[in-house]
Backbone as CSV, one residue per row, in Angstrom:
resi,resn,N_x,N_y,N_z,CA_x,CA_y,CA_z,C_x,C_y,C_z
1,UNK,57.724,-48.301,-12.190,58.038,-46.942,-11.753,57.717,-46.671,-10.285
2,UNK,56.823,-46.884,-10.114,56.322,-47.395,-8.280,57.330,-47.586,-7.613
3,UNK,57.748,-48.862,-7.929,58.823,-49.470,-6.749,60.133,-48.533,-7.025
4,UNK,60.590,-48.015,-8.174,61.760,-47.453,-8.181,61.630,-45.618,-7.660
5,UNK,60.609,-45.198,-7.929,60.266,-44.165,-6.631,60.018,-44.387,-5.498
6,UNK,59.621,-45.183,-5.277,60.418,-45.554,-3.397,61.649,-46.192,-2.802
7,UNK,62.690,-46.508,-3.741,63.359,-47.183,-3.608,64.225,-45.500,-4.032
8,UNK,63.880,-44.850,-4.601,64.471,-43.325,-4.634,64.089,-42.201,-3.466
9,UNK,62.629,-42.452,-2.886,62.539,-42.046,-1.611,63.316,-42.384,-0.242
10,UNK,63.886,-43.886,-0.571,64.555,-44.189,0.246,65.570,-43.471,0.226
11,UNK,66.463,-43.399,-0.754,67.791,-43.159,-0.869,67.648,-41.701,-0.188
12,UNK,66.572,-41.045,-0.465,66.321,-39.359,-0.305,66.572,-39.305,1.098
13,UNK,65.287,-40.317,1.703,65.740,-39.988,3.225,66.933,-40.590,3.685
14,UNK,67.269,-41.318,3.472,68.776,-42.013,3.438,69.786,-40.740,4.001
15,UNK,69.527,-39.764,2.684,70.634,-38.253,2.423,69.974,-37.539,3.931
16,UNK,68.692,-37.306,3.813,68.170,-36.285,4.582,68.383,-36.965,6.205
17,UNK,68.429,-37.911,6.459,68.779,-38.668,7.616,70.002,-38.282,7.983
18,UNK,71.013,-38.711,7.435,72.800,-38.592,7.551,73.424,-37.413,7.861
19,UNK,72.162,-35.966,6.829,72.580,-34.689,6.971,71.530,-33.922,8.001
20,UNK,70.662,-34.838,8.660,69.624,-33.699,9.385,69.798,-32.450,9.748
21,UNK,71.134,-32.248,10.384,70.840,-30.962,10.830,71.531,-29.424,10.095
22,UNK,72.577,-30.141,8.775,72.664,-29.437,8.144,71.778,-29.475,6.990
23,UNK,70.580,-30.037,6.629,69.753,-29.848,5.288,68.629,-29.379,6.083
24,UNK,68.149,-29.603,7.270,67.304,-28.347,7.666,67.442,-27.208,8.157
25,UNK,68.828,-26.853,8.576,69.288,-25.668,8.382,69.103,-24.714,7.074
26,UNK,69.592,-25.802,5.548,69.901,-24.850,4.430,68.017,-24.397,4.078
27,UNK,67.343,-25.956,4.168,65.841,-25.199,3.913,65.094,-23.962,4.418
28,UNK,65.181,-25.038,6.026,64.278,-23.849,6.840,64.656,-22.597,6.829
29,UNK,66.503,-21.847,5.839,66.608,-20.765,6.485,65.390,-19.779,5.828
30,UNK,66.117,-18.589,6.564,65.246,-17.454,6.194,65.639,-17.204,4.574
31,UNK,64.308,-15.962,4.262,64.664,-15.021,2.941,66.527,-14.867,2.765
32,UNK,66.879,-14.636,3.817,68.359,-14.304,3.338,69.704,-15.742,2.552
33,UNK,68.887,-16.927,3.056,69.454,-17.978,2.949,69.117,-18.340,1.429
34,UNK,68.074,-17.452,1.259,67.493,-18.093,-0.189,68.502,-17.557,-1.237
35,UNK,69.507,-17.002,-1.193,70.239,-15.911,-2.096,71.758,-16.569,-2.059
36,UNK,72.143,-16.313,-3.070,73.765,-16.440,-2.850,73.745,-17.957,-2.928
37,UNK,75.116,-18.492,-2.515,75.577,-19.697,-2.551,74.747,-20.721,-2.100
38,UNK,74.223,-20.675,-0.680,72.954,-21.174,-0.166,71.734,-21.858,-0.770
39,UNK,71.433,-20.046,-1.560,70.592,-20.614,-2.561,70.493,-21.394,-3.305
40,UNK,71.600,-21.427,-3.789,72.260,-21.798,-5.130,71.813,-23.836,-4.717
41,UNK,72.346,-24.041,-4.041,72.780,-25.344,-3.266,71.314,-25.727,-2.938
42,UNK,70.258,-25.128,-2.327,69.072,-25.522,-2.113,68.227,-25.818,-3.353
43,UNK,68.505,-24.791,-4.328,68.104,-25.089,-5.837,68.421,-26.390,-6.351
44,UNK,69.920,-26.203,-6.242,70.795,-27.509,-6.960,69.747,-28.910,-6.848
45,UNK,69.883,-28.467,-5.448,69.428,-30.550,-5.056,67.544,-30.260,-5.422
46,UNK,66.763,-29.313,-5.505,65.608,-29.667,-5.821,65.698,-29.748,-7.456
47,UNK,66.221,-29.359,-8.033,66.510,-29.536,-9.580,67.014,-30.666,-9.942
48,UNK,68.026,-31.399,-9.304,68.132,-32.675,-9.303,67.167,-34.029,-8.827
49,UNK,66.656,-33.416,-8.168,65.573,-34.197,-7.548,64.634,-34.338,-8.888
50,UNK,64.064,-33.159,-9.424,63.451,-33.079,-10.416,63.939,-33.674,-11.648
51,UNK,65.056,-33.714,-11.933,65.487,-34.970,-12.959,65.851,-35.655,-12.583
52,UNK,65.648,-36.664,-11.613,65.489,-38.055,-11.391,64.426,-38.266,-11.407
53,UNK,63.447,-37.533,-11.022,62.034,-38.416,-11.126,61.207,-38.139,-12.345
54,UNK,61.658,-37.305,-13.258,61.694,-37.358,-14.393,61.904,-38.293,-15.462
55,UNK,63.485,-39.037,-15.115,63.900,-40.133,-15.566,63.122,-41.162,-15.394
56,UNK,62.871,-41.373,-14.170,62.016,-42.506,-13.193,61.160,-42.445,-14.445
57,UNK,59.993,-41.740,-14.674,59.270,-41.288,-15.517,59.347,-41.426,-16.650
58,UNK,60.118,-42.022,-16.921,60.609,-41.721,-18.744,60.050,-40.172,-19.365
59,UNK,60.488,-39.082,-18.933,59.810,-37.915,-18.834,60.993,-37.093,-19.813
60,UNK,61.240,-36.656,-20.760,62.551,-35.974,-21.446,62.215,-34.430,-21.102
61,UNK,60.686,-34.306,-21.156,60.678,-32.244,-21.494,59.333,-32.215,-20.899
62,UNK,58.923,-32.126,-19.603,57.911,-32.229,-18.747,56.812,-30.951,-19.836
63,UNK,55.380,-31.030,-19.978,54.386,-30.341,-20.365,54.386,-29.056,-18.663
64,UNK,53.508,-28.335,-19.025,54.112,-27.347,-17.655,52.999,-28.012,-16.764
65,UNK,51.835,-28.375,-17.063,50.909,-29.435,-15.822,51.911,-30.334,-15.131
66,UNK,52.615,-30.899,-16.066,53.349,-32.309,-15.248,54.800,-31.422,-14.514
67,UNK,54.891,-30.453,-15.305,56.421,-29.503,-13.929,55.709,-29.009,-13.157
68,UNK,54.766,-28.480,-12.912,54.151,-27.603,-12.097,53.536,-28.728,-10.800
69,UNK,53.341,-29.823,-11.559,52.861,-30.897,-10.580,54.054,-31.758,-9.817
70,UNK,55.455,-31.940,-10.337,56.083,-32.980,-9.868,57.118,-31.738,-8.842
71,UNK,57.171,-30.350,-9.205,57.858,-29.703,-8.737,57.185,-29.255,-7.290
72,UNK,56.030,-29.567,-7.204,55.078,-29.253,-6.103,55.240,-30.576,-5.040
73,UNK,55.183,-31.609,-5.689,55.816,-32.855,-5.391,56.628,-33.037,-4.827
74,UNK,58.021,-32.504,-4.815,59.250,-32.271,-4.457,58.990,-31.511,-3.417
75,UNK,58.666,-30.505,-3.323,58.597,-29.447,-1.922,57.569,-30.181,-0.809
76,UNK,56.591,-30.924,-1.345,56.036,-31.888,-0.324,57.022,-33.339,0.637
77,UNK,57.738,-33.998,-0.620,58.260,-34.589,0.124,59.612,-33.858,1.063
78,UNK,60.213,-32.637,0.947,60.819,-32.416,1.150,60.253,-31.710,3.255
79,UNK,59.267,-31.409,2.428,58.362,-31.056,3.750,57.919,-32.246,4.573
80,UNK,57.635,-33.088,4.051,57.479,-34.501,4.971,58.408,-34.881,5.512
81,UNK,60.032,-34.485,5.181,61.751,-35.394,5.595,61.098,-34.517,6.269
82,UNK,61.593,-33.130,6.263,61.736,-32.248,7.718,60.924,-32.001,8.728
83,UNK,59.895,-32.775,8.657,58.670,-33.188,9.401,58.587,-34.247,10.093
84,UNK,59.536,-35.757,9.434,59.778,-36.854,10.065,61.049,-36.461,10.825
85,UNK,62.292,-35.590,10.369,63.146,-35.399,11.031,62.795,-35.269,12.216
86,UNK,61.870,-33.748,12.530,61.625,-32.923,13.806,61.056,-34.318,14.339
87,UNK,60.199,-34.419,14.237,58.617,-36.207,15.559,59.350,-37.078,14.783
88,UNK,59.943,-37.851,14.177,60.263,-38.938,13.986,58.822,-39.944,14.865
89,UNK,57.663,-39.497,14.906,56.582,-39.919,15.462,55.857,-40.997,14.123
90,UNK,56.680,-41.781,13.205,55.498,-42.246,11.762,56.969,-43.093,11.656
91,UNK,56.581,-43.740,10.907,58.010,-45.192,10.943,58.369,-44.303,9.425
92,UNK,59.362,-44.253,9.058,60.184,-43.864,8.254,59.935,-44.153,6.317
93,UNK,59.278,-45.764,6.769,59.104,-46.216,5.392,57.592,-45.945,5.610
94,UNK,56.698,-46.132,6.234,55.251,-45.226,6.188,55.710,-43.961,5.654
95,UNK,56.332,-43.366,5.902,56.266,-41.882,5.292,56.811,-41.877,3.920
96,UNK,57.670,-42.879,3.520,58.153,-43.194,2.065,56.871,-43.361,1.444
97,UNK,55.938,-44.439,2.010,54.961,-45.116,1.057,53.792,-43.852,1.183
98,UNK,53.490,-42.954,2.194,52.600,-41.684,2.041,52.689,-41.319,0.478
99,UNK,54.280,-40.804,0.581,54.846,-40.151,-0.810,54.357,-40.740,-1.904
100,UNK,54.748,-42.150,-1.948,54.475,-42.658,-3.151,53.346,-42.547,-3.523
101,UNK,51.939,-42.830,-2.516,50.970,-42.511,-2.657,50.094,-41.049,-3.134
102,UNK,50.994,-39.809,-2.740,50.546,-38.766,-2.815,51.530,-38.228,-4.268
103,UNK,52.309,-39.001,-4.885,52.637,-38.669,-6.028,51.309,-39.391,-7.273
104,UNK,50.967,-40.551,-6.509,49.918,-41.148,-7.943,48.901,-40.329,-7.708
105,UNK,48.559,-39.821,-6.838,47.202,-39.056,-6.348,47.882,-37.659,-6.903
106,UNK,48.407,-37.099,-6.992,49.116,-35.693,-7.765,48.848,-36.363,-8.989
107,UNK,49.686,-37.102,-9.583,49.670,-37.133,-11.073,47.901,-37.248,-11.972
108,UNK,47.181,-38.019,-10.644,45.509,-37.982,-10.918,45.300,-36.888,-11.517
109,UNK,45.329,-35.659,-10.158,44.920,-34.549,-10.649,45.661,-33.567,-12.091
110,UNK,47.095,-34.466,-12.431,47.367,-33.780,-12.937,46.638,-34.291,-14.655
111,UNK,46.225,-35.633,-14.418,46.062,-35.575,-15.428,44.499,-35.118,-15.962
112,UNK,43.544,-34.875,-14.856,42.517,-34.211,-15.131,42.416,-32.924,-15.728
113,UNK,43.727,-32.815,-15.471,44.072,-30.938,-16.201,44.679,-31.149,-17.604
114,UNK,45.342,-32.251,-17.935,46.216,-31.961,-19.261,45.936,-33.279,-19.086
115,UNK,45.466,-34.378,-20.636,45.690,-35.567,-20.879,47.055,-36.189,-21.378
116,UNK,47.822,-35.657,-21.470,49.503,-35.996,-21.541,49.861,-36.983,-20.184
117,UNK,49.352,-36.130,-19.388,49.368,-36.384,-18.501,49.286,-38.247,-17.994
118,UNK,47.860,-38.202,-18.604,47.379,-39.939,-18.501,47.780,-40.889,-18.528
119,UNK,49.094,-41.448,-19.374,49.827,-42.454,-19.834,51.012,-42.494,-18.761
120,UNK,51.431,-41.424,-17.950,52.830,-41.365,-16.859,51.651,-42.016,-15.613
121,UNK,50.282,-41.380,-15.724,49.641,-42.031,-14.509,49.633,-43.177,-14.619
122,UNK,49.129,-43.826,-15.805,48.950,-45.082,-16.099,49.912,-46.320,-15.774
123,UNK,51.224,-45.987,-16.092,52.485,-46.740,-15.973,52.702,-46.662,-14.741
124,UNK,52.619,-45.725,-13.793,52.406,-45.580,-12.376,51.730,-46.532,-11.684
125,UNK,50.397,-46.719,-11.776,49.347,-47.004,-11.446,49.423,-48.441,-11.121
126,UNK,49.809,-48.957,-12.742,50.081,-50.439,-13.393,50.277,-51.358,-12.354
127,UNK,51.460,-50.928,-11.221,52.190,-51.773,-10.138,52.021,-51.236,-9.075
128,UNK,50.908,-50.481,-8.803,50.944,-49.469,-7.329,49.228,-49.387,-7.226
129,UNK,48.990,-49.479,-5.908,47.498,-49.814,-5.527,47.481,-48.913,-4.144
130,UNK,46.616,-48.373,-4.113,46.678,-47.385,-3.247,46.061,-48.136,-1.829
């Protein structure tokens, strides 16, 4: 699961690379961007995002610790593209492998909160060394 979430981070920045200046447009906009079609479209792709790494996961019906955690997840890495976009100052796949890292370190905490949790860390963990 490791290697195929970074090998899905890739692809992410892959997208966020190709579209820079229209996918930090649709994020960064304002309150007004959040509404309407816009919205709609900024939702879309974090909801998708969220079932792929779900899948990744062998995850069918997330407990609300593990949505509340992978959905927090998502807005981080999403905050890291538009962060490498602006400084492109961190090599590209360093910032992939951050992620990967700060998803097993999320799922830690998540599983200190809910033991469901434990077994997605575990399979994680298995092939990934911090």
């Amino acid at each position: 699961p490791a290697e195929r979430l970074a090998v899905g981070l890739g692809r992410y920045f892959d997208f966020v690379e190709e579209r820079a200046a229209g996918l930090a447009a649709l994020v960064r906009g304002g309150p007004a961007n959040r509404s309407g079609e816009v919205g709609e479209i900024v939702d879309g792709v974090r909801h998708r995002l969220l079932g792929l790494v779900m899948r990744l996961l062998r995850v069918e019906e997330p407990v609300p610790v593990l949505r509340i955690t992978l959905r927090s997840w998502i807005a981080s890495v999403e905050t890291a593209a538009l962060d490498w976009l602006e400084h492109r100052d961190v090599d590209r796949r360093v910032v992939e492998r951050i992620l990967v890292d700060h998803m097993v370190a999320t799922l830690g905490v998540a599983a200190g909160h809910d033991p469901r949790v434990v077994p997605l860390l575990e399979n994680l963990v298995s092939e990934h060394t911090l």
